[in-house]
N, C-alpha and C positions, 0 to 999 in steps of 0.2 A: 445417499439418494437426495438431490438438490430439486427443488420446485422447479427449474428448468428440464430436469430430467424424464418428469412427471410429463410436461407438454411433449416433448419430441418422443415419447414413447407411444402418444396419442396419436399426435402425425405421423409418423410412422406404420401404426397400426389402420390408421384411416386410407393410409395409402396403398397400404396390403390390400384392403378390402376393393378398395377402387381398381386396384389393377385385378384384383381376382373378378371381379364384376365385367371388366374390361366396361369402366365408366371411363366417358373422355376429360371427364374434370371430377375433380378432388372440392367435394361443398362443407357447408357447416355441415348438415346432415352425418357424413363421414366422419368429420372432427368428434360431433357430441356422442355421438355410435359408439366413439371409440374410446371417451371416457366413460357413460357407463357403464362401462367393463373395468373401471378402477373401484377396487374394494370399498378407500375412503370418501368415495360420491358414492359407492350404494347405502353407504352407511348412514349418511346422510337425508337421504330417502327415507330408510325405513325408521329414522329415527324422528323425522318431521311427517309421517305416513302420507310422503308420495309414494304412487303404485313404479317405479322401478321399470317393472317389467312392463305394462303395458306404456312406458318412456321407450325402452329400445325395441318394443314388436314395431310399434309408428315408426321409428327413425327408419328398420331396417323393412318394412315395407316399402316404406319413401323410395330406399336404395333400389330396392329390385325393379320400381319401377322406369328409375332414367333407361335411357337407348345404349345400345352394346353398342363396342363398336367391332366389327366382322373380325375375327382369328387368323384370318390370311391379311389383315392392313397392318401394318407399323406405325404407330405412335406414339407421340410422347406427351404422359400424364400432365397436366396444368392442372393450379390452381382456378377453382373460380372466382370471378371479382369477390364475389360475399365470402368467400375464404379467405381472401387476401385481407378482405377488410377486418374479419375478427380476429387475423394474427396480428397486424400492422398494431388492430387496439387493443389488445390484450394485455399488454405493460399498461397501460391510462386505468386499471384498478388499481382502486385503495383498499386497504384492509381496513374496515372501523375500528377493529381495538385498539391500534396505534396507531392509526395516520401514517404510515412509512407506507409507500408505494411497493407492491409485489413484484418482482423480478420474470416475468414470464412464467407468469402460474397458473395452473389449471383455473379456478375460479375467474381470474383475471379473460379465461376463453369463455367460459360458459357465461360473463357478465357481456363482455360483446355479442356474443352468439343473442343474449335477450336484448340486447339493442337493435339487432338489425329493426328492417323493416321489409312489409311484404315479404318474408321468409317463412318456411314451413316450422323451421326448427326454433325461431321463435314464436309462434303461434303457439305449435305445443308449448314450449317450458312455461309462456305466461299461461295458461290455463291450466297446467297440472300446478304449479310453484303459487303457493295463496302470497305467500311473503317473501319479496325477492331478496329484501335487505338482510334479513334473516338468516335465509337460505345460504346466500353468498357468507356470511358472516361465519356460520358453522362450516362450511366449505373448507374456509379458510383455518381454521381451527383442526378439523380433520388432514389435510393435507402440511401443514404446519407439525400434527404427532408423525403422521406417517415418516418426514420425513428426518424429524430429529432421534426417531427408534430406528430411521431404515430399513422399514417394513414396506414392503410393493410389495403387492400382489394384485392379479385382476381376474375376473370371472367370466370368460368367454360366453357370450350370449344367444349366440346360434353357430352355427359350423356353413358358413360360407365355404361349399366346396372348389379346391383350389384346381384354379383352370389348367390344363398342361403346358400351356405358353407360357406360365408366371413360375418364376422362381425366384424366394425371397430369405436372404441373406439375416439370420435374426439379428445380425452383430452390426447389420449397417443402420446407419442414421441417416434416412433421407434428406431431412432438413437440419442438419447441422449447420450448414453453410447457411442458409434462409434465415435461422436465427442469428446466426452473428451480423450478419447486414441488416435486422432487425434489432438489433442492439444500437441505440443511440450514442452511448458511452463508446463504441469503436471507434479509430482513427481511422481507419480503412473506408468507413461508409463518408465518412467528411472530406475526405481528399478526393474520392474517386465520385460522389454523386452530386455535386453543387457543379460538376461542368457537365452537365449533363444538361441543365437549364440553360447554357452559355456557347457563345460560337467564337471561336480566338480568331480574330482578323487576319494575324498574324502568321497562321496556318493557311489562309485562304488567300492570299495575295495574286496569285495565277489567276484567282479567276473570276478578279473585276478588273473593271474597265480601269485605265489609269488616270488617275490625277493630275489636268493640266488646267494651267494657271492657278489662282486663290491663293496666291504666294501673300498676301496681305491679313487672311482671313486666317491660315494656317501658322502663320508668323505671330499673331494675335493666341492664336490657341494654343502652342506652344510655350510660350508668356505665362498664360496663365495654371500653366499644367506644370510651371517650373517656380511656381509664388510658393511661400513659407505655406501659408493659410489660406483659404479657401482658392484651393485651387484645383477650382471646378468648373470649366466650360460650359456655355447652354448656347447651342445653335438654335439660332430662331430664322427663321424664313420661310418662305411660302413653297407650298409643297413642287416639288423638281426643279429646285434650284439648286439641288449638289449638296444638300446638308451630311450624307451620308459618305459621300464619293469624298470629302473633305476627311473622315476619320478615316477612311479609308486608305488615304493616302498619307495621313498620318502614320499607321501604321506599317506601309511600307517605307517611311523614310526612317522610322523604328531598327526596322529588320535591315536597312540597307546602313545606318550607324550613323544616320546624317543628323542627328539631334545632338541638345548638350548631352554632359554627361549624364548632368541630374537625370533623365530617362533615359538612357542603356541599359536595354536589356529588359526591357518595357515589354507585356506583352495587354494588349486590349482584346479583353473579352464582350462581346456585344450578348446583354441579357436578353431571354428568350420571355417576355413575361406571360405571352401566351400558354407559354408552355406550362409556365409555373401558375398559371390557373386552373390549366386543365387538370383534370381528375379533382377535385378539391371541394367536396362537399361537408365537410363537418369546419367550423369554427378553429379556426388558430393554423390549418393544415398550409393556405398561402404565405403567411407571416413565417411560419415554418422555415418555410423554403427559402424565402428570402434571408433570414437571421442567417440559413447552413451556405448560402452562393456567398453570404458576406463574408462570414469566418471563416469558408476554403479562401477567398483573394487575400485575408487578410494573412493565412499563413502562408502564400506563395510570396508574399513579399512585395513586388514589384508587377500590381495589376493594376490596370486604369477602366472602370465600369463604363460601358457604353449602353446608354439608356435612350432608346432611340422612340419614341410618341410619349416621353418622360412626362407629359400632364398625365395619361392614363394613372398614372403612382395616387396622386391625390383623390384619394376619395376610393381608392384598393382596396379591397378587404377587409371596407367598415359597415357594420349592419347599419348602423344610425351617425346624426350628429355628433354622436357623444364619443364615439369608437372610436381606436387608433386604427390610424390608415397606413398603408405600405409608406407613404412620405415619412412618416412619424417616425418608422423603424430604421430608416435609413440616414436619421437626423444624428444620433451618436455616431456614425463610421464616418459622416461627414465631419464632424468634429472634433477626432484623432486625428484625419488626414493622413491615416495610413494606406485607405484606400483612395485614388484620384478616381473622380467622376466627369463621364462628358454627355450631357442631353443634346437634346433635339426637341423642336416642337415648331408648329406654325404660329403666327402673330394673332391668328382667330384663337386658338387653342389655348395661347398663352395668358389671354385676359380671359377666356369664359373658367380655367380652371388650375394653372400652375399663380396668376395671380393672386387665385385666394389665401396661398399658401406665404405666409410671410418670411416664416420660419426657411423656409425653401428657398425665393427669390437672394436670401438675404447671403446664402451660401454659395451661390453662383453668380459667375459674370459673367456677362449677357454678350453674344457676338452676333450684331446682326450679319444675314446671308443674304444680302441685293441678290437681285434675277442678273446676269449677266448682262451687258450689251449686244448687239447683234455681230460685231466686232470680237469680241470674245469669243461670242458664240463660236463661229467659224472656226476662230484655232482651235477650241476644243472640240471641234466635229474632226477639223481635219488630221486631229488627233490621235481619235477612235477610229479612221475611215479606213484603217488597215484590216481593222479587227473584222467590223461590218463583210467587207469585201472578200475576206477568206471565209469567213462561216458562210455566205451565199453562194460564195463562189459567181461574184459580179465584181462588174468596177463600176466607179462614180465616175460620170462623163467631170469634163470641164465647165465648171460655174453652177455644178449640182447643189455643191454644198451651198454657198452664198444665196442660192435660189432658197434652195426649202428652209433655210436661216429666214429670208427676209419673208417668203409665202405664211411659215409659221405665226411668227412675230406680228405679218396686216390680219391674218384670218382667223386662228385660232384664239379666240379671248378668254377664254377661261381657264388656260392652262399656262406654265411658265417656262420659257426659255432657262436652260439647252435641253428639258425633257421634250420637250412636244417636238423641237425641231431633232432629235434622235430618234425618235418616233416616227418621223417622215420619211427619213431615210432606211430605219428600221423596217418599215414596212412597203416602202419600194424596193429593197431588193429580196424580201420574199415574194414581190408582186411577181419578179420578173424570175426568179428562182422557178414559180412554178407556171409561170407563162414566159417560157425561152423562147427566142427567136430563130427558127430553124436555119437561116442562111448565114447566121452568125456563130462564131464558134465560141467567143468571146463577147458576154453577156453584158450590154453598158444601163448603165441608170440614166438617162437622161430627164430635161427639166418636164415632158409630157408628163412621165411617171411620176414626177411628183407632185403632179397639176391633177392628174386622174385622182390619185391618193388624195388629195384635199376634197374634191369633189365626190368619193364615193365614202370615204371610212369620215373628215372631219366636216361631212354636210355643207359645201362649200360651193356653190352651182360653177360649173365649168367657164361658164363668160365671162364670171365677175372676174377668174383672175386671168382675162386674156390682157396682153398689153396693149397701148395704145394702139398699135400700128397693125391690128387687128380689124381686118375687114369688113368685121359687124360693128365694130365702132365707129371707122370711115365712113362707111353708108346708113348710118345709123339717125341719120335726119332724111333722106331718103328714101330710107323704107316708110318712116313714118310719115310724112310728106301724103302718102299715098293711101293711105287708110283714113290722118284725117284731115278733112280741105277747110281752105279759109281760115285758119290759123296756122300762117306760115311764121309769121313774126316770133308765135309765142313756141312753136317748135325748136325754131333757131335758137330762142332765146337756153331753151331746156338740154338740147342737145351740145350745146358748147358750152355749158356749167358741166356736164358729164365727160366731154373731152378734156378739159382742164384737171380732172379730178385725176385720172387715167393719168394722165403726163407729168399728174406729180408735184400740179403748178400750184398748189391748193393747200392748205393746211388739214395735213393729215388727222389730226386730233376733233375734224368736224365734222359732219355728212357729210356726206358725197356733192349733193344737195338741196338748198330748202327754199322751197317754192309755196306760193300763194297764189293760187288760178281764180280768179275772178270774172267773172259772167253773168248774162243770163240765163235761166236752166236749158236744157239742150241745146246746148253749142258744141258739147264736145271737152267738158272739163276731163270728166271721169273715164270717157273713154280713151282721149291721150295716156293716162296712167295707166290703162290697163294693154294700152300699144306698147310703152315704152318696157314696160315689163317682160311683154311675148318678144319682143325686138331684141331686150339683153339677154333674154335665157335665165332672168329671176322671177320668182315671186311677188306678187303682187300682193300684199297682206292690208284689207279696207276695214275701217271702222267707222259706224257711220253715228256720225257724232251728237244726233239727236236723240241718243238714250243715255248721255248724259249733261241734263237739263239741269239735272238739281245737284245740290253741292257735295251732298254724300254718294253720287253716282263716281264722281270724278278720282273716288279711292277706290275704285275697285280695274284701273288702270295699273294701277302701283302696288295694288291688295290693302287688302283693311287692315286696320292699326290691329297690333296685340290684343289682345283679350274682345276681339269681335266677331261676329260670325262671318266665316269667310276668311279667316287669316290662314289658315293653311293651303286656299287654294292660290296663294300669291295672286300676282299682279298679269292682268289681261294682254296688256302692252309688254309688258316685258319681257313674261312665256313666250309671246310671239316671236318676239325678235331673236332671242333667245336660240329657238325651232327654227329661224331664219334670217340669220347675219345679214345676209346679200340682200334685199327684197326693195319693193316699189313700196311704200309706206302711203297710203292713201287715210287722209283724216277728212271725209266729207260732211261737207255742210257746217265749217268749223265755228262758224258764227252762232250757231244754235248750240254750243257746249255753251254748260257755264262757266265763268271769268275764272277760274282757280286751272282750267285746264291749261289757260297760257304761262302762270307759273311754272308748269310742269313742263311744258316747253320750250322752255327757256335755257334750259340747262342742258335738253339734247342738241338744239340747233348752237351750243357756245361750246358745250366740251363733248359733245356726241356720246353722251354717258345718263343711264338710268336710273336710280337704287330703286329696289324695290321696299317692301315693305320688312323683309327678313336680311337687309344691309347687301345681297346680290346687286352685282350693276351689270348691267345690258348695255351691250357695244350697239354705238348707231352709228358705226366710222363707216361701214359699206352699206350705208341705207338712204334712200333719194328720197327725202320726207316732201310730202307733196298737200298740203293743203286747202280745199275746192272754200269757196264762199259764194253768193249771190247777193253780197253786200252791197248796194247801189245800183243795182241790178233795175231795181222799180223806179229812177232818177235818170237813168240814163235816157229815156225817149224825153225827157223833158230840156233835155240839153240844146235842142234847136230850138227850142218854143221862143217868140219872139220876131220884129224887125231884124233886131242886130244880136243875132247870138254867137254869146260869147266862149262856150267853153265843149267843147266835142264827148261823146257819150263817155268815152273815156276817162276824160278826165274828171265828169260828173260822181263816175263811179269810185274813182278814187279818194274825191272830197270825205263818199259815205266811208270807205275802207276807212280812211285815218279818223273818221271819229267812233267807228268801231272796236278799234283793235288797239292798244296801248302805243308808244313809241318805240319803247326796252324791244318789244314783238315784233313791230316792223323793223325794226333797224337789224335785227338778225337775221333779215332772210337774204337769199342769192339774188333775188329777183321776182315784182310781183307781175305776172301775167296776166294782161286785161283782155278776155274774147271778143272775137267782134261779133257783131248778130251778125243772125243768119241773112242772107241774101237770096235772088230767085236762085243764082248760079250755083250758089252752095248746095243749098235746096235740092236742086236735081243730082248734085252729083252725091248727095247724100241718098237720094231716092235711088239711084242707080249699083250704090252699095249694099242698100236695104233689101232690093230686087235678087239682087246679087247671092246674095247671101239664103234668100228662099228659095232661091233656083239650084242651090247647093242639098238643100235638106233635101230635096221634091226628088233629085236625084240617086239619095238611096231608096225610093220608092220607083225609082225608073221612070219617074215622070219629065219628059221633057216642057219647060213653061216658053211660052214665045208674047211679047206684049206690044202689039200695038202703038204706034205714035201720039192716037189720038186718045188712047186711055191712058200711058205715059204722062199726057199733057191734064186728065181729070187730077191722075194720083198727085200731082206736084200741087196743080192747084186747091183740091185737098189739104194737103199735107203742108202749105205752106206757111207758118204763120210767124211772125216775129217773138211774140207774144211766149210760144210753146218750144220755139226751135224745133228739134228731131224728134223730139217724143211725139211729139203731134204725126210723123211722118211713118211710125210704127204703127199707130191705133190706124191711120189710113190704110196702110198695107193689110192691116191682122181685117177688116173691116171689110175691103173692098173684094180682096185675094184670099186671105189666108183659109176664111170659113168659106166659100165655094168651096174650094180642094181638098177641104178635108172630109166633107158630106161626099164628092164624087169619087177621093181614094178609098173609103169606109164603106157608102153603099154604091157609088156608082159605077161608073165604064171606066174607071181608072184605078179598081181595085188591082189587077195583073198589070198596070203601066200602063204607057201609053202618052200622046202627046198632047199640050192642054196650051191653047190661042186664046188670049185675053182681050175680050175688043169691046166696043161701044157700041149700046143698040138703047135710042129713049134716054138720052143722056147718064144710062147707067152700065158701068160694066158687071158683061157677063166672060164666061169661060165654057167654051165650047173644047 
């Protein structure tokens, strides 16, 4: 009788119990139950005077009280996790009298069983057991005589009446098989469990996508997967640029025999390391796993390890500084060179954490993975466009793919060609998958669908990507024309810097455009911006530039440096843009920022590019940055003053602009736009907007408004001032109109509607 014999008499008998129970899992409880019923632990007991019996009255009340499971269901016994766990640790006891490790021995259970945690059955044993060490140590001495005399025997502790469904075989050993895969020392557990953690490429070639072009990248990696020494690959690139689709296709030119010899008959296993963390609570248990995935490849011969976010390694299953990390372990296999290794990681990833590692860097060479070109791109769309079109059961019209290549590449910035632009076509044709076209039998992708797709899934406003010849861009000084008057120059001037943009004629690399409106206050700066905005079908995103005044204001654009308050909520300016590629960018009143903010501008209106504070950069290539000042605003009426004057309000106002604003500043913009004051004619036809516009509200109150000539002619002259421009033209309407109407709709005769005449009576209007 072998100390192994001793456990699986235990299990066994634990398992009896549990089936007679109809328990649906097998616990420690069952396990310990079933050794106090071995002679040499009760002896033990009564020889150290623990009470024995009230040890297994507790275990086997425990028992009665798990849930049955019903006599008419069929299933099958499992262990429970905390079973699994004190069989897995039951070998990790030491005997003290000698130091040699026990072989799967009773003690070796019952010392896990006291390890667990939050478990019943170690509750009990630590409050009955005063000395664990002890305890364990005569254990072991008792089981140790038993089994060199060959003496078993056990003492049954209560008679668990046997169910009529159970019939149990005394000669069978349930867990005979459980132990031998619980034996470390088997060949059988090293061969068959280390691919368990691993996925062979090699097997799976059906079913990725295939590998077209990177004959360059692939040729490189080959190289070095055919060097004496270190030859170990690390793809570095930015994430969807193909770093995987490249092993991938290694592998198939593996299987299809197109490589040197030196690899024939290659097979690459891509490591799971998720996997091999999960479950892994006690110390050494990941390192584990990784040493047995090692020593299966290294006796299959001929593996190549594919280690795919390979920075995760460094700094693996180290509690501290001090600790070997999975890179550590993996540092002797590299340096047999029996097994070949190929990484992956990003150029971020690679300096915040495969850099620290010197030892590592030193062992691999480096393949950088460029983003495609838009050119490339296409072939390998048009590569994959088979695949796409049979899973949907669509086709790709004509100039689809080249469309969503070139749409991905201007609008999506944060992401890298050929994923995003797979993605677009990816999800245009489940768009039309499950919105078919009834009159059609045969379901096309056209470039709509994948205009809609930018505009609904990658936040892209529908207008930004219409093309030139686009009838909201045609009329697009026209509409605007009509909303606002007397700045027709500086409209023209705006709206053909946006036509050029559109056609392509511009350098793509910069806004759209960047303007500098100059005025007096209400002329019409800010409301042009907030026209041309509703006119394209983007966003108007304003910031009004007098809260920041002071120089620590001007970082909370870009967010505050490290170690400041407000560093994680990044940068104000560039969250924006961010939430809105396409938009009207209004920066008003820019002359009241302070002087650090033109710095910061400098770099969007040259490379239409952001960094924040956390190294993100914010695309401003589809953003019309628009600038308001009142810079010489207060100079301009001094401009006639004089016999002979020399210089028109304009240009007065300009002298103030250029000793305002640096040269670097102006010389980067499209064009600065100088307003003209208001005039009587403007004047009214602005009064006639403003009218306009309250005769719209008054109308969801069903109030019809009608106004008179001769109050017409009060409200203008009111309203009219050089001085204040339109705002003055507001306070006269809200003044003259607006509080009448709102007293007569609230208490008076225009509570249920009705019609409201605005006329002159005493030089003052009333509203009858």
């Amino acid at each position: 009788m072998s100390q192994k014999d001793f456990v699986i008499n235990a299990l066994n008998r634990a398992f009896e119990i549990a089936s007679i129970q109809r328990n649906e899992f097998v616990t420690p409880e069952h396990i310990i139950y079933a050794i106090t019923e071995h002679i040499p632990f009760r002896e033990v007991c009564q020889k150290m005077d623990y009470d024995i019996d009230e040890i297994s009255t507790c275990l086997a009340d425990e028992i009665y009280k798990y849930e049955h499971v019903s006599d008419d269901i069929e299933y099958m016994l499992e262990r429970s996790y905390q079973a699994e766990y004190i069989m897995q640790n039951c070998i990790d006891f030491y005997a003290e009298e000698d130091g040699v490790q026990a072989d799967l021995c009773v003690p070796g259970l019952v010392f896990a069983a006291i390890s667990l945690t939050n478990s019943m059955v170690s509750n009990l044993l630590n409050s009955v057991v005063s000395d664990t060490t002890l305890f364990l140590s005569e254990l072991s001495k008792s089981y140790k005589w038993a089994e060199m005399n060959n003496s078993f025997e056990v003492k049954r502790n209560r008679d668990f009446a046997h169910d009529k469904h159970f019939e149990h075989d005394e000669d069978e050993d349930f867990y005979d098989s459980d132990f031998d895969e619980m034996n470390n020392n088997t060949d059988e557990k090293t061969e068959d469990e280390w691919k368990k953690f691993t996925v062979c490429l090699n097997d799976n070639i059906k079913n990725y996508n295939p590998l077209i072009g990177r004959e360059k990248e692939l040729e490189r990696t080959i190289q070095v997967l055919c060097r004496k020494d270190k030859n170990n690959p690390l793809h570095i690139g930015e994430p969807g640029v193909g770093k995987t689709s490249i092993v991938r296709g290694l592998a198939a030119l593996i299987e299809g025999g197109k490589v040197p010899e030196r690899l024939r008959n290659y097979r690459i296993y891509q490591i799971d390391l998720a996997g091999m963390l999960a479950g892994t609570q006690y110390r050494g248990e990941f390192e584990k796993r990784i040493k047995m995935v090692m020593d299966g490849m290294m006796k299959d011969g001929k593996a190549i390890a594919y280690i795919d976010e390979i920075h995760n390694l460094v700094g693996a299953g180290a509690s501290n500084d001090g600790s070997m990390d999975a890179s550590n372990i993996l540092k002797p296999y590299l340096e047999e060179n029996s097994i070949r290794f190929i990484g992956s990681t990003t150029f971020d990833e690679y300096k915040r954490y495969f850099a620290k590692s010197k030892g590592m860097i030193r062992r691999f060479q480096d393949i950088e993975i460029a983003e495609p070109s838009t050119d490339e791109c296409v072939k390998i769309i048009n590569g994959l466009k088979n695949k796409y079109e049979k899973y949907h059961n669509v086709k790709y019209g004509k100039g689809v793919i080249e469309y969503a290549v070139d749409m991905s590449a201007r609008f999506i910035n944060n992401r890298f060609l050929p994923d995003k632009a797979i993605d677009l076509i990816d999800e245009a044709g489940a768009f039309l998958e499950m919105h078919p076209l009834e009159e059609k039998k045969q379901q096309t992708v056209t470039k709509q669908h994948i205009a809609d797709i930018l505009s609904k899934v990658c936040k892209v406003e529908s207008m930004a990507i219409k093309k030139e010849e686009d009838k909201g861009i045609k009329d697009l000084e026209q509409n605007i024309k009509q909303k606002i008057y007397g700045q027709d120059k500086t409209v023209e001037q705006v709206v053909e810097a946006i036509q050029m943009s559109k056609a392509g004629l511009v350098d793509e690399n910069k806004p759209i455009a960047s303007f500098l409106f100059v005025g007096p206050t209400g002329v019409g700066k800010t409301e042009l911006c907030k026209v041309l905005a509703e006119q394209m079908g983007i966003q108007l995103v304003r910031f009004d530039m007098s809260e920041y005044t002071e120089k620590h204001t001007v970082a909370k654009l870009i967010g505050a440096p490290a170690g400041y308050i407000g560093y994680e909520d990044g940068g104000l300016l560039t969250d924006a843009i961010r939430k809105s590629p396409n938009c009207v960018l209004l920066l008003d009143e820019i002359e009241k920022a302070h002087s650090d903010i033109y710095n910061i501008l400098l770099q969007v209106m040259d490379y239409a590019r952001l960094t924040d504070n956390k190294g993100q950069k914010a695309d401003f290539r589809h953003v019309v940055l628009v600038m308001t000042s009142n810079a010489g605003a207060q100079f301009a009426s001094q401009a006639s003053i004089g016999y002979f004057p020399s210089a028109s309000s304009g240009e007065s106002m300009m002298k103030q602009v250029k000793k305002t604003f640096k040269p670097e500043f102006l010389n980067r913009l499209n064009g600065i736009a100088v307003f003209n004051d208001m005039d009587l004619t403007m004047a009214g036809m602005i009064l006639d907007k403003k009218i306009g516009e309250l005769q719209t509200r008054l109308s969801a109150k069903n109030v019809a408004l009608s106004i008179s000539d001769e109050a017409r002619e009060i409200l203008l002259k009111k309203g009219f001032t050089k001085e204040y421009g339109a705002r003055e033209m507001d306070r006269v309407i809200h003044k003259n109109l607006a509080t009448q109407l709102a007293k007569k709709i609230l208490f008076g005769n225009l509570k249920k509607g009705g019609n409201a005449n605005a006329s002159v009576s005493n030089g003052e209007i009333i509203i009858e």
